[in-house]
C-alpha positions in Angstrom: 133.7 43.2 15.3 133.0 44.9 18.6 135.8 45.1 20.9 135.8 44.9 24.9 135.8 48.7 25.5 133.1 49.0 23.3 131.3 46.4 26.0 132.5 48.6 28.6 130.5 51.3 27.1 127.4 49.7 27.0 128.0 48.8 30.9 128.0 52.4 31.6 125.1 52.9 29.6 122.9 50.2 31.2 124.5 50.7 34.1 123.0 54.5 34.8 119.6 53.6 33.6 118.8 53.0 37.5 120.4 49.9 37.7 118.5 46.5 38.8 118.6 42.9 38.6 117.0 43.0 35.5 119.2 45.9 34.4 122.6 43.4 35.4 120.8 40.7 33.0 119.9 43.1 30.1 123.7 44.4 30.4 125.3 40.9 30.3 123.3 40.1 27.9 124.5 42.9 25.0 128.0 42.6 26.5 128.3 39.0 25.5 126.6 39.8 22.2 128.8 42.6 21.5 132.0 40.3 21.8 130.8 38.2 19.5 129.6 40.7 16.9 126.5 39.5 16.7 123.8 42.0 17.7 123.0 44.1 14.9 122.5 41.0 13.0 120.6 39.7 15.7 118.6 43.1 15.9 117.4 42.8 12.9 115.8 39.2 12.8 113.8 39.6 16.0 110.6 39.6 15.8 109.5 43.4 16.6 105.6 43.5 15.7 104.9 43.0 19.3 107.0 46.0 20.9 104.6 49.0 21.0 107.1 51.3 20.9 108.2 50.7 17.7 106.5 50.6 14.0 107.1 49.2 10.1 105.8 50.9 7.4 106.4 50.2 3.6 108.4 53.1 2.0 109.1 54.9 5.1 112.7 54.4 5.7 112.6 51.6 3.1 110.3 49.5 5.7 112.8 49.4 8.6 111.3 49.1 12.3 111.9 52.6 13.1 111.1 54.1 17.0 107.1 55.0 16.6 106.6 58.5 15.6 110.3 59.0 14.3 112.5 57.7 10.8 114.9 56.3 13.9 115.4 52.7 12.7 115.8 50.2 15.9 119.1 49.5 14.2 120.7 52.6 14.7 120.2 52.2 18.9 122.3 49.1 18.6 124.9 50.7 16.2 125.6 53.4 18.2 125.7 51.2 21.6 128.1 48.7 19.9 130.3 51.3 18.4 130.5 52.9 22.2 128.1 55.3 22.8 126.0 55.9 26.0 122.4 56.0 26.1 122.6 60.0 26.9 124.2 60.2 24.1 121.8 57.9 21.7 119.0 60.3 23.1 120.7 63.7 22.6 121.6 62.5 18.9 117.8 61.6 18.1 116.0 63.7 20.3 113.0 62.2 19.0 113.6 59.1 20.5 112.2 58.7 24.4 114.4 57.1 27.2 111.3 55.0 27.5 111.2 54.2 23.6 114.9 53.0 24.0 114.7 50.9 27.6 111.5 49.3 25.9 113.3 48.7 23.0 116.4 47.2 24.8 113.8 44.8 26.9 111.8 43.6 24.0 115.2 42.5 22.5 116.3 41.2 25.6 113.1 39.0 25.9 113.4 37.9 22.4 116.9 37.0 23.0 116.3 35.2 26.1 113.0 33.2 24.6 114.5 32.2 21.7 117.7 30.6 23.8 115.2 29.0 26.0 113.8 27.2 23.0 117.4 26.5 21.7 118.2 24.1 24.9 
């Protein structure tokens, strides 16, 4: 389970990817999810066929959503952000993942987040 700091370290992540309202939203969003523990597993039951910048394919990384173009499963994004890391650092690790592949990825799953608790209430 994902402690505070490693919330903390997500808000500095979110927080220098030119911060806006949306930004603030997306940011307490992953911060709540990351107390719980719950994002990974979350992560991986969204559905992702509509994101663009991502893409399945049977026996490529054992059928994982991966970022399109790379073996970079979605997953690992979330790992690393949970565990502490900065978005710099996500992108200097797997330099073949884009800043734009990993905001797009981090709205989709905010989106899918916030639909599904819309339907919830």
């Amino acid at each position: 389970m994902s402690s505070l700091t490693g919330g903390s370290h997500i808000s500095d992540s979110l927080a220098s990817m030119h911060s806006s309202g949306l930004e603030v939203q997306r940011l307490i969003l992953v911060q709540c999810l990351l107390i719980f523990g719950f994002l990974v597993s979350l992560v991986v039951m969204l559905d992702w066929s509509s994101c663009t910048v991502v893409e399945r394919t049977p026996g490529k990384v054992s059928g994982a959503w991966v970022f399109r173009g790379t073996r970079v499963p979605v997953t690992a994004l979330f790992e690393n952000l949970e565990d502490g890391a900065r978005i710099d650092e996500f992108l200097a690790w797997f330099p073949g993942v884009s800043r734009q592949q990993a905001e797009s990825v981090l709205e989709h799953a905010q989106r899918s987040l916030l639909s599904s608790d819309s339907r919830l209430q």
